[in-house]
C-alpha positions as CSV (number, residue, x, y, z in Angstrom):
1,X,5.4,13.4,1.7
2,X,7.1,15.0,-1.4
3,X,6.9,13.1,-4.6
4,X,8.8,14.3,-7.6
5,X,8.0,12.1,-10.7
6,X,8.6,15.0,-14.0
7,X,11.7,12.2,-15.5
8,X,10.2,10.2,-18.3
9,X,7.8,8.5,-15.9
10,X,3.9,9.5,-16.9
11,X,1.6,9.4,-14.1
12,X,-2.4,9.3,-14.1
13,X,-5.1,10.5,-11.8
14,X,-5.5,5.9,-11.6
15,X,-2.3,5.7,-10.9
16,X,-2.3,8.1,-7.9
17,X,-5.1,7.0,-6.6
18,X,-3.7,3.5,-6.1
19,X,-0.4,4.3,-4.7
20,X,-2.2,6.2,-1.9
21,X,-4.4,3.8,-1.4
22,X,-1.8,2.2,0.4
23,X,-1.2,5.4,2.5
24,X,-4.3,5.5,4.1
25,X,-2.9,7.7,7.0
26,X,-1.0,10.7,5.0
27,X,-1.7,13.8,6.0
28,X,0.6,15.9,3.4
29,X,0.8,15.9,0.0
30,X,3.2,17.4,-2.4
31,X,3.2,16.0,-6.3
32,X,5.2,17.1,-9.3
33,X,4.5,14.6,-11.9
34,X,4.1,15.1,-15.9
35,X,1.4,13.3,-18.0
36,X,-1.4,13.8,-20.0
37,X,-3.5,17.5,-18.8
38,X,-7.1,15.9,-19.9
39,X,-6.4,13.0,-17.5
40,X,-4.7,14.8,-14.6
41,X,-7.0,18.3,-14.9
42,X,-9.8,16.5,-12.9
43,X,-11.3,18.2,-10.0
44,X,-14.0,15.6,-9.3
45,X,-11.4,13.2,-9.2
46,X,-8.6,15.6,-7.2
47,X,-11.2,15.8,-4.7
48,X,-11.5,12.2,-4.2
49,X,-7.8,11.9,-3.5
50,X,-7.1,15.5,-0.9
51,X,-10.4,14.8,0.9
52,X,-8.2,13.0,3.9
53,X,-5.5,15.5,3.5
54,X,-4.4,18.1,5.5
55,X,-2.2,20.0,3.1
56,X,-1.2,18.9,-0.5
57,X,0.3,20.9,-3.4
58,X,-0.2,19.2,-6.9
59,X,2.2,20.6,-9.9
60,X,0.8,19.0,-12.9
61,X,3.1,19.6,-16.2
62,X,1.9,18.6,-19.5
63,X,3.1,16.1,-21.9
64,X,1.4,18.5,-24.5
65,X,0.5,22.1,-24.8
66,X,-3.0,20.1,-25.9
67,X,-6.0,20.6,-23.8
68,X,-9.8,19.2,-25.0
69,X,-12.4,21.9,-24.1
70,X,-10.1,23.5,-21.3
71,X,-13.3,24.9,-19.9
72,X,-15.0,21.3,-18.8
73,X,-11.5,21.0,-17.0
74,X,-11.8,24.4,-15.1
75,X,-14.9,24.0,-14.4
76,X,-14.1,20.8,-12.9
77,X,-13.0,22.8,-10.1
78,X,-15.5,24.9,-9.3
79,X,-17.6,23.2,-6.6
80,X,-18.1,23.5,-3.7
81,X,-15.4,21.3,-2.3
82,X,-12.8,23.2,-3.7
83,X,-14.3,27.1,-2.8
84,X,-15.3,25.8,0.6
85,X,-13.5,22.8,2.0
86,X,-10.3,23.0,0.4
């Protein structure tokens, strides 16, 4: 499934996570949705939603050019579930 949302629409990590909810037997994921960096840069959270999937590809573009400590965020992403599962 390929889901473009980068109009005016603003998208959150919630509101992902309760649309698939619904789509309990997706396999692949493609996103391109714009919203707020601090909220969508979440790798605990982005693990939560790919676990079940097979493939996914996330493009995440920012409201802002704003990140709070953009470190915490990529760091986020640095355990093991992303360097050995995904």
């Amino acid at each position: 499934m390929s889901i473009n949302l980068l109009s005016d629409i603003r998208i959150s990590l919630t509101d992902i996570e309760e649309f698939l909810i619904r789509l309990a037997n997706l396999k692949h994921l493609e996103l391109q949705i714009k919203g707020n960096l601090n909220d969508l840069y979440n790798g605990e959270r982005c693990s939560t939603i790919t676990k079940k999937l097979i493939t996914f590809d996330f493009d995440f573009k920012s409201e802002t050019n704003i990140l709070t400590s953009s470190q915490i965020l990529i760091d986020s992403f640095c355990s093991s579930f992303w360097s050995e599962e995904k």
